[in-house]
LUMTORVO-804510 format. One line per 2 residues: their letters; for each residue y, z, x of C-alpha. Coordinates in Angstrom, 3 decimals, m for minus. Layout:
BEGIN
a) Y,Z,X | ...
This chain:
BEGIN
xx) m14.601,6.269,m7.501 | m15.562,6.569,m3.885
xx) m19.312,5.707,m4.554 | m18.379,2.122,m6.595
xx) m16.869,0.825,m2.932 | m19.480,m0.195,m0.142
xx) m21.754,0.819,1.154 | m23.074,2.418,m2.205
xx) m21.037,m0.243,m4.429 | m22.038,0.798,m7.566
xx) m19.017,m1.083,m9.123 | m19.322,m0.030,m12.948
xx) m18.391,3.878,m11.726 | m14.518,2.538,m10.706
xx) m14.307,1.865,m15.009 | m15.401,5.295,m15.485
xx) m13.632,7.029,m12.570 | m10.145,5.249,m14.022
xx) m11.145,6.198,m17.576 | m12.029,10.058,m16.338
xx) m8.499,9.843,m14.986 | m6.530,8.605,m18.294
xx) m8.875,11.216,m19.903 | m8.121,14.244,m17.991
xx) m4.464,13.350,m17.750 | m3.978,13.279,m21.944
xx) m1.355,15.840,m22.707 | m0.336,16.895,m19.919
xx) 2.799,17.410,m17.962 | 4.393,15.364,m15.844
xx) 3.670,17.989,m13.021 | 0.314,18.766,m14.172
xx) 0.285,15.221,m13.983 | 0.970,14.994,m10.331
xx) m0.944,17.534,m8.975 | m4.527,15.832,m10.968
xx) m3.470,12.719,m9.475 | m3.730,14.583,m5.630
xx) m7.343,16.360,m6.816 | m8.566,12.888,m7.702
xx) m7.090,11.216,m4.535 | m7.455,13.475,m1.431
xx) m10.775,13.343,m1.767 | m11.412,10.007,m2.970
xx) m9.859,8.785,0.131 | m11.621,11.446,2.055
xx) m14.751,9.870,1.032 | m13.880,6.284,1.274
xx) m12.445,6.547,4.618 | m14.576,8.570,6.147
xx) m15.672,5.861,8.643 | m12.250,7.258,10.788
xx) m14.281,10.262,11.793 | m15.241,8.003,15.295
xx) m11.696,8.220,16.105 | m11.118,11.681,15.074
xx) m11.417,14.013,11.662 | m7.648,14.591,12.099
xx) m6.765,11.115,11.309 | m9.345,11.127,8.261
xx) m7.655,14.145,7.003 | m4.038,12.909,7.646
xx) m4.648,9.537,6.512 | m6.186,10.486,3.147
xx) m3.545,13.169,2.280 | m0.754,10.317,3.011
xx) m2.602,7.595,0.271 | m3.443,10.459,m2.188
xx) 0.725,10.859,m2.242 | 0.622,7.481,m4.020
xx) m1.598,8.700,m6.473 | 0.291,11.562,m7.020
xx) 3.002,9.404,m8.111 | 0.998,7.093,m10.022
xx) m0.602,9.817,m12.460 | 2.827,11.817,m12.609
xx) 3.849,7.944,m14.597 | 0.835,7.887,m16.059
xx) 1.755,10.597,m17.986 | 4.704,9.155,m19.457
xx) 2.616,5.985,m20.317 | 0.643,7.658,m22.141
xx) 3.172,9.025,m24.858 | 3.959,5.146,m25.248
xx) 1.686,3.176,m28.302 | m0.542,0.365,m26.215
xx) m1.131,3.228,m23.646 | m3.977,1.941,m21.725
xx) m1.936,m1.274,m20.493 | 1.365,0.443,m19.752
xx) m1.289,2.659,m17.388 | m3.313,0.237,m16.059
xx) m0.145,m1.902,m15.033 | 0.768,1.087,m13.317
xx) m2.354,1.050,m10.991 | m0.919,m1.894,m9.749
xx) 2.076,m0.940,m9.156 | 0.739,2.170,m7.103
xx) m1.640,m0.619,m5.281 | 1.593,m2.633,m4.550
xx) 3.509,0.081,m2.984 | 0.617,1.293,m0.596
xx) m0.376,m2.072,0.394 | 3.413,m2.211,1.884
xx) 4.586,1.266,2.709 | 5.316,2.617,5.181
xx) 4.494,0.635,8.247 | 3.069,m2.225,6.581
xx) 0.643,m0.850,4.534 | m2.918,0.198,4.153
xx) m4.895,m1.854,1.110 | m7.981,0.238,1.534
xx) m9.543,1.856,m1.859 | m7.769,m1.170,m3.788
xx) m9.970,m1.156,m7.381 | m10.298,m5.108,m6.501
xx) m11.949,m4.028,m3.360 | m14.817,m1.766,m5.305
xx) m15.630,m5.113,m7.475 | m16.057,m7.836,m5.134
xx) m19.821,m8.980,m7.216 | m18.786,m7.891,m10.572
xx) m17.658,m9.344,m13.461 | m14.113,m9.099,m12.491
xx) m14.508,m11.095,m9.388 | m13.730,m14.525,m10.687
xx) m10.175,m13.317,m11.860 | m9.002,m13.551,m8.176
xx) m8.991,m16.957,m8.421 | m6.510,m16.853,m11.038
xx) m4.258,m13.835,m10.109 | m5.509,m12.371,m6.965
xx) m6.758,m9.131,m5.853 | m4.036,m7.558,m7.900
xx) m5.201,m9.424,m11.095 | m8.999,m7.507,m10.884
xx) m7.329,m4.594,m9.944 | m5.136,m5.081,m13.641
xx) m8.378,m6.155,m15.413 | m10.798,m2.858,m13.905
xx) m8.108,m0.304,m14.806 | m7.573,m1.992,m18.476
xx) m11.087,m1.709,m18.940 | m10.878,1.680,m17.863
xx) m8.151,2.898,m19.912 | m9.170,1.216,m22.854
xx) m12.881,3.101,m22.179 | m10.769,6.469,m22.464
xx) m8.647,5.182,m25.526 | m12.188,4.643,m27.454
xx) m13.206,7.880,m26.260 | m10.131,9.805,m27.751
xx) m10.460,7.959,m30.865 | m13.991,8.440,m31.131
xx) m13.393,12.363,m30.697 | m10.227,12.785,m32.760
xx) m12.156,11.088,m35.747 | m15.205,13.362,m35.194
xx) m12.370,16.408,m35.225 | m10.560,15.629,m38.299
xx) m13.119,14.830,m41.285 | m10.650,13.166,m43.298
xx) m9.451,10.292,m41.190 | m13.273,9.735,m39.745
xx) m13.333,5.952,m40.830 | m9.928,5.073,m39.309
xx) m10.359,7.017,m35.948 | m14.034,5.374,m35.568
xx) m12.060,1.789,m36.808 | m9.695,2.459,m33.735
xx) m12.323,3.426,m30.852 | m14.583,0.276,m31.929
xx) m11.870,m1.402,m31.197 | m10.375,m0.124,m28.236
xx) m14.202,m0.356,m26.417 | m14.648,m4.046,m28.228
xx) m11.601,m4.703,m26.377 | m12.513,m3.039,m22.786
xx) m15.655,m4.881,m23.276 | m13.891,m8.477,m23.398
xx) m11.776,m7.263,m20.894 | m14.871,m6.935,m18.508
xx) m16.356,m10.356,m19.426 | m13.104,m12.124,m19.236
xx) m13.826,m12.986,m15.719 | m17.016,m15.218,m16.872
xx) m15.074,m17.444,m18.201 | m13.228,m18.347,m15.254
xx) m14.598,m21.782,m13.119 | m15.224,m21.086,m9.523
xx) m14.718,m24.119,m8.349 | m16.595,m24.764,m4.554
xx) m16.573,m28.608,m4.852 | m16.582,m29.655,m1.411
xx) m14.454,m33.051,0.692 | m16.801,m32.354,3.594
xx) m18.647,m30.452,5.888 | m18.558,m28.938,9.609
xx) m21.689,m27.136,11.306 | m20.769,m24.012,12.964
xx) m22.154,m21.138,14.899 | m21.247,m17.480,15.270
xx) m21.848,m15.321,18.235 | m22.235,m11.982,18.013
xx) m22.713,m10.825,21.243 | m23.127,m7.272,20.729
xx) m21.371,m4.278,22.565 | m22.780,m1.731,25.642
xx) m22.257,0.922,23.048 | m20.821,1.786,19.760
xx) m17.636,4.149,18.749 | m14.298,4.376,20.185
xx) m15.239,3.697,23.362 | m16.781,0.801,22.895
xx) m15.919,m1.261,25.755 | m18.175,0.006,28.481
xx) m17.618,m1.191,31.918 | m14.857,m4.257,32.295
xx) m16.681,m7.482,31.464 | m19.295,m6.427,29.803
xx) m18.622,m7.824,26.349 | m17.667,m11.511,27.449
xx) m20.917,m11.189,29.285 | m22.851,m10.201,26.464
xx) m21.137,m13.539,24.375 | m21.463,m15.983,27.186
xx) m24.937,m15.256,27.704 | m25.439,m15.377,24.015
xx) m23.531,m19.112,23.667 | m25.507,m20.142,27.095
xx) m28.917,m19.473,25.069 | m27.596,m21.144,22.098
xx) m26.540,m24.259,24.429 | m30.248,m23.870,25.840
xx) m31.845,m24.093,22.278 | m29.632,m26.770,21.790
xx) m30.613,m28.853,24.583 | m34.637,m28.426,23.766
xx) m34.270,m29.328,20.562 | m34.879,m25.805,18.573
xx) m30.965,m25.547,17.336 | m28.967,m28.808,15.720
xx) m25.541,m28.766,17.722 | m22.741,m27.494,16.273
xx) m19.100,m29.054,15.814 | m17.911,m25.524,16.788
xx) m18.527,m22.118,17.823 | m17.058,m18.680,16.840
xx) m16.591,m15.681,18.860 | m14.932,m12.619,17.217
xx) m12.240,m10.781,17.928 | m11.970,m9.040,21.659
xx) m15.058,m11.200,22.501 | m13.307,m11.171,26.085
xx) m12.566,m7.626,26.728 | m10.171,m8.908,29.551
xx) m7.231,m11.413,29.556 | m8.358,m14.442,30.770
xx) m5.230,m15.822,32.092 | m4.679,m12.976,34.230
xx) m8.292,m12.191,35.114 | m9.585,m15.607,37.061
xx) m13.418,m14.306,36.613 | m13.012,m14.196,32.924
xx) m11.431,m17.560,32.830 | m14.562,m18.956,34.589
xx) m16.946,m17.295,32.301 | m15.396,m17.824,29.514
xx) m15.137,m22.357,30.951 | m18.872,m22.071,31.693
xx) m20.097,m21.046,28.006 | m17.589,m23.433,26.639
xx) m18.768,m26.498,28.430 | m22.311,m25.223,28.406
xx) m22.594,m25.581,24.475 | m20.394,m28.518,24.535
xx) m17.707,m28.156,21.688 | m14.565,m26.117,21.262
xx) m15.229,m22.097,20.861 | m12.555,m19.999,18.851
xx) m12.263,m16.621,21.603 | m11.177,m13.446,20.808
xx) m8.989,m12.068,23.734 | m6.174,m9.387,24.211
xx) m3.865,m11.341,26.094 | m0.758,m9.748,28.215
xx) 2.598,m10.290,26.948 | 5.237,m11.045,25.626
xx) 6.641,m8.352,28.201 | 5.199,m5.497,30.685
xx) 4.744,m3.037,27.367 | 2.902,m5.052,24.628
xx) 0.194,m6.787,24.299 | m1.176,m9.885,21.992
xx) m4.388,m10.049,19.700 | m5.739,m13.428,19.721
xx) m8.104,m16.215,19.001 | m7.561,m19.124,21.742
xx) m9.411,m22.315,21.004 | m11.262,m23.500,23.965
xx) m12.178,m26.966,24.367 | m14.969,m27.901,27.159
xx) m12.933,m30.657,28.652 | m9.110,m29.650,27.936
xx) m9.754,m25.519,28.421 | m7.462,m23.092,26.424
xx) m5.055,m24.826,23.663 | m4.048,m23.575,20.412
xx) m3.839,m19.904,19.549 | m3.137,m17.084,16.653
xx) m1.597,m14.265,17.386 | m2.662,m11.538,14.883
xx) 0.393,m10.585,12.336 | m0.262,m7.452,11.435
xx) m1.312,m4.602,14.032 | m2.806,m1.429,12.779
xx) m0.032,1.127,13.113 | m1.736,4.189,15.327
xx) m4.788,1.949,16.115 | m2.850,m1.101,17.767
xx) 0.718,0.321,17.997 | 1.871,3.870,18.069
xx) 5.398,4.057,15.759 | 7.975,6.628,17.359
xx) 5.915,6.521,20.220 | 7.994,8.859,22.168
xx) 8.252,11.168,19.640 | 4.649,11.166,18.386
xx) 3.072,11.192,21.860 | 4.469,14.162,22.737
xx) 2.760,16.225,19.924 | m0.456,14.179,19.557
xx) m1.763,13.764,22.751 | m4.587,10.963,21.547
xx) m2.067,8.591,20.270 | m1.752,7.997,24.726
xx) m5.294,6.542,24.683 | m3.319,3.230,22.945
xx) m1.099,2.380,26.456 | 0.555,m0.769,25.220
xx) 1.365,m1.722,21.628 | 0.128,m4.642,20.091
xx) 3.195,m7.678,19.196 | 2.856,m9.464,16.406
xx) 2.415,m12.765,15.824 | 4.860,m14.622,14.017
xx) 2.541,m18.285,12.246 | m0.213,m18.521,10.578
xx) m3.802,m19.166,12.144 | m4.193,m22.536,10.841
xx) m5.515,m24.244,13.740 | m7.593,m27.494,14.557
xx) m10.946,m26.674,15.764 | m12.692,m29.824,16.602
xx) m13.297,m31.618,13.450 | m11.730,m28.919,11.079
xx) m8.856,m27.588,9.937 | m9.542,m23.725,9.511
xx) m7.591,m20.504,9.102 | m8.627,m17.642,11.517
xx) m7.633,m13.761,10.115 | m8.343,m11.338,12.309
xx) m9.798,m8.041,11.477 | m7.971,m5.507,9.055
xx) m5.494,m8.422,7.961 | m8.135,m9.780,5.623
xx) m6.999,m6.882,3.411 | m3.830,m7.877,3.023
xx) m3.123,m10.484,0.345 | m0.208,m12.815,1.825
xx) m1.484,m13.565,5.001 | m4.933,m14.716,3.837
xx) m2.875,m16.860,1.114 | m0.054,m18.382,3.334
xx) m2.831,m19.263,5.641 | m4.622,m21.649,3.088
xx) m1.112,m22.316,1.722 | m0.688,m23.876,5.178
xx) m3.381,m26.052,5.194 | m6.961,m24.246,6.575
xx) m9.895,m25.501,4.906 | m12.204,m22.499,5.300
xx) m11.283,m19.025,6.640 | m12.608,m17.135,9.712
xx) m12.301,m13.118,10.079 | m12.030,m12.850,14.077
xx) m13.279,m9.269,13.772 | m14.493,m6.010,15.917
xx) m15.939,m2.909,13.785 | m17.856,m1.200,17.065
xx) m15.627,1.810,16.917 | m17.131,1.725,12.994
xx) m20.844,1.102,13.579 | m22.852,2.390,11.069
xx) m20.025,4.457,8.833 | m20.023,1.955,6.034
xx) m16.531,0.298,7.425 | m17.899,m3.006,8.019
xx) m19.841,m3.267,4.678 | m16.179,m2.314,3.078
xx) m14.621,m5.292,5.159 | m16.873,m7.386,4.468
xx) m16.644,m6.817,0.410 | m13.006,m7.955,1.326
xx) m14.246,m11.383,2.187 | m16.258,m12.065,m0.495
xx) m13.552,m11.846,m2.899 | m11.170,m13.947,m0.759
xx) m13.879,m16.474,m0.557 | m13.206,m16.747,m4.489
xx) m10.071,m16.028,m4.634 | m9.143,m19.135,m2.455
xx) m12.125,m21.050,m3.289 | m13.138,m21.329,0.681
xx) m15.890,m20.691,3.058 | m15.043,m17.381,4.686
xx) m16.621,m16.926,8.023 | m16.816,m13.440,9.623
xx) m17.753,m13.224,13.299 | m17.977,m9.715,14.711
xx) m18.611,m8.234,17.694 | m21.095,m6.041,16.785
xx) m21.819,m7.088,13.300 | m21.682,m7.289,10.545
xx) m21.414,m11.129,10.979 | m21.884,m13.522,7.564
xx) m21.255,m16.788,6.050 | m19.754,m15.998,2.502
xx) m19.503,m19.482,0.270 | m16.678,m20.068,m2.234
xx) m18.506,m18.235,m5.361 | m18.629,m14.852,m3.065
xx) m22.501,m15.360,m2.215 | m23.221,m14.034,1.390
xx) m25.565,m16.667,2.503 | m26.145,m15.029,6.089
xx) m25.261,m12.239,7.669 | m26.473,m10.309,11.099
xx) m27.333,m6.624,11.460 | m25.189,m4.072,13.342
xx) m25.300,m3.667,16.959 | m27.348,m6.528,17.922
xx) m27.101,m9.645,19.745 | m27.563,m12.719,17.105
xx) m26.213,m16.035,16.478 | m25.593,m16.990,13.054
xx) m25.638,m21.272,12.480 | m24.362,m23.129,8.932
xx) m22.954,m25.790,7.390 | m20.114,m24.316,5.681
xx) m18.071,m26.631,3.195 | m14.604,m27.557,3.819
xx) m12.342,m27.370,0.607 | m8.294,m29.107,m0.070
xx) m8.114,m27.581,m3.279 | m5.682,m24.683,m4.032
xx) m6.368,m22.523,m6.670 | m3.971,m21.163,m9.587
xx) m3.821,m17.741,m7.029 | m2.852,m19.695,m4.443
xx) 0.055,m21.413,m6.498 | 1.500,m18.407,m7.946
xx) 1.639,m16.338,m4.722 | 2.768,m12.412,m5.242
xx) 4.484,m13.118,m9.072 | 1.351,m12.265,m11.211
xx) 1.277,m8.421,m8.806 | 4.774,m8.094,m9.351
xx) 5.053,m8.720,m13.259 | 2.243,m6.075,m13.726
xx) 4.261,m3.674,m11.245 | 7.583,m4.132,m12.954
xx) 5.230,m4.054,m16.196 | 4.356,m0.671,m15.460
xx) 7.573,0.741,m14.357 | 9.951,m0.387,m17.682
xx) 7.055,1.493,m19.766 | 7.878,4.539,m17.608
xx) 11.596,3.925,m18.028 | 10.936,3.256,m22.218
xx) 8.845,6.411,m22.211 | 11.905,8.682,m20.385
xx) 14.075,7.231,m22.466 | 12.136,7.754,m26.243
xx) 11.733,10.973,m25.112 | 15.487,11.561,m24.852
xx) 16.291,10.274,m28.096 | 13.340,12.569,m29.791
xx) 15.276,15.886,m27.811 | 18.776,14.758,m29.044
xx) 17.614,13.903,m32.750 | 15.625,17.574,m33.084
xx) 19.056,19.168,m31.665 | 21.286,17.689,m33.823
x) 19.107,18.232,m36.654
């Protein structure tokens, strides 16, 4: 399973990882159940997020034992499914469900190792557009489960002579039906129709040095962006670059506030007016008291300064905000390296940046499904991912973010824009094609015409309902399963 996500994304191995699941799972107990579910997990999630190591092993250890718990939970049902005719939907609903859950407990969440995630150029893609991330998630685990149906048909009928012809009947049909299950998603338009245009640029300024501590000496990363905008603004001026309408800096492009920090301010006025239209910055920004602190992307004008801002919704418990801080602190020493937590932001970033109308997301929120959809809901016409992966360099992290984009790009039929502080920077277009993108850990600047779209798509429109059908879908087949089995006991004792 681990090897079908980026950076290896072999995508067909997440069919055969959930159909080596369903598989192994076949007659067993509830409990046996449960503990396969942990020995597929832990170190599937070991694997996959194995880019924490530049924090610390601990947290890669912690962190995967914690999301193989869902799993646990989900193959312990998965069980009972199974007893159930129509199986392999009953169990891939349940996926889902187990999906749902993690992506919102506890602490908000964490939507890494999502089976839409692993197939963000596959077949399944287009499906987002109709039902989300949690609709290719549905469609890979049917596909899967219906693999494993065809395989226990297939073997049952080479077992037992006498029934060959119906058993092989029932497998050709369960894998002609995980086959249309996998092409189902070519059938569905990706619409990237366009009601105009906007030429942007993206500044990657590049950081002293990559892992955790990434920042260097104060300064040094707005440095590295302004001198990377005041070369673009040179290029501009001799003719080698067409000027943009705007510019994009990623997230913690200013590595100090530049309301309290006059020096910054000026830096950050002399790029702006230098290349001559607005500039999205990334900044951490003091406030709303002495103990927090905000995440955001400022838009910048060259004559007006500083105006509009997003504050980032969602911080990353123990990266951006410590949870029973005085508690925790006191036993884990590290979590002190994060002085101030991170407040979040209430709105979405749908903001006016020069000529358009665009929704910034800033790092790990492009992950989560409602915020990327209540910001087109609200109006942006293409999507920017303010983002900073240094601590990540070169562990496969940004390549798995990145995926991410591509099918929000198609699942809200817009332009997503990822600007990075040390890469990986790209342009993805509405069909999930990455038409540019920068290497790690150097300086670049990425220009395009990117299309700007007003349509919503049939994801858009039905929000969360299609992820929690499948989820409730999943859980009455459990509940059916409990309670068949009850009746079967109490007939066999009364008889």
């Amino acid at each position: 399973m681990a090897a079908s996500f980026p950076p290896y994304g072999v995508w067909p191995l997440s069919v055969l990882a959930v159909a080596g699941l369903a598989l192994v799972l076949r007659g067993r107990t509830v409990r046996q159940g449960a503990w396969l579910g942990f020995a597929f997990g832990f170190p599937f999630f070991l694997w996959l997020l194995v880019w924490l190591r530049s924090v610390t092993w601990i947290a890669v250890v912690v962190l995967s034992g914690v999301e193989a718990c869902y799993l646990v939970l989900m193959a312990g049902l998965m069980v009972c499914a199974q007893r159930l005719r129509w199986w392999p939907v009953w169990c891939a609903s349940l996926w889902v469900t187990q999906e749902l859950v993690r992506d919102r407990l506890p602490f908000g969440g964490f939507s890494w190792g999502r089976l839409a995630f692993a197939n963000t150029g596959s077949p399944f893609t287009p499906l987002a557009a109709l039902g989300g991330a949690p609709l290719v998630s549905f469609a890979v685990a049917l596909s899967g489960t219906l693999l494993a149906a065809a395989a226990l048909a297939g073997h049952r009928a080479w077992r037992e002579d006498r029934r060959t012809l119906r058993g092989a009947l029932r497998g050709a049909a369960a894998l002609a039906m995980s086959a249309a299950v996998l092409c189902a998603g070519l059938l569905v338009p990706v619409h990237t129709n366009a009601v105009g245009h906007v030429r942007i640029a993206v500044v990657q300024g590049n950081v002293q040095q990559p892992g955790l501590h990434f920042l260097g000496r104060p300064m040094k990363i707005l440095d590295n962006h302004v001198q990377a905008t005041l070369r673009l603004a040179a290029d501009i001026r001799s003719g080698k670059v067409q000027k943009p309408d705007l510019v994009l800096w990623p997230e913690n492009s200013s590595d100090l506030d530049p309301f309290t920090n006059p020096a910054a301010y000026d830096k950050i006025t002399e790029a702006v007016q230098a290349v001559g239209v607005p500039v999205l910055v990334g900044a951490l920004v003091d406030g709303p008291d002495a103990t927090h602190v905000q995440n955001e992307g400022i838009v910048w004008d060259p004559v007006t300064g500083p105006g509009a801002h997003y504050t980032k919704q969602h911080p990353v418990p123990f990266g951006e905000y410590v949870p029973f801080r005085k508690e925790l602190t006191k036993v884990v020493s590290q979590l002190n390296e994060i002085p101030r937590d991170f407040y979040p932001g209430k709105g979405t970033g749908v903001m006016q940046i020069g000529p358009a109308r665009l929704g910034d997301v800033i790092c790990f929120e492009v992950a989560y499904d409602g915020i990327v959809r209540d910001t087109v809901n609200a109006g942006a016409r293409a999507i920017v991912v303010q983002t900073n992966n240094a601590t990540y360099g070169r562990t496969g992290q940004p390549e798995q973010q990145l995926a991410m984009s591509r099918l929000r790009a198609i699942e809200h039929g817009r332009t997503v824009v990822t600007a990075a502080t040390s890469g990986i920077s790209a342009v993805v277009a509405p069909d999930g094609r990455i038409l540019q993108h920068s290497k790690e850990f150097t300086q670049q600047v990425l220009t395009a015409d990117i299309p700007l779209r007003d349509q919503k798509t049939v994801a858009d429109r039905v929000g969360a309902a299609p992820e929690w059908v499948l989820a409730m879908v999943g859980i009455l087949s459990c509940a059916a399963a409990v309670a068949l089995g009850r009746r079967d006991r109490t007939r066999r004792v009364t008889r």
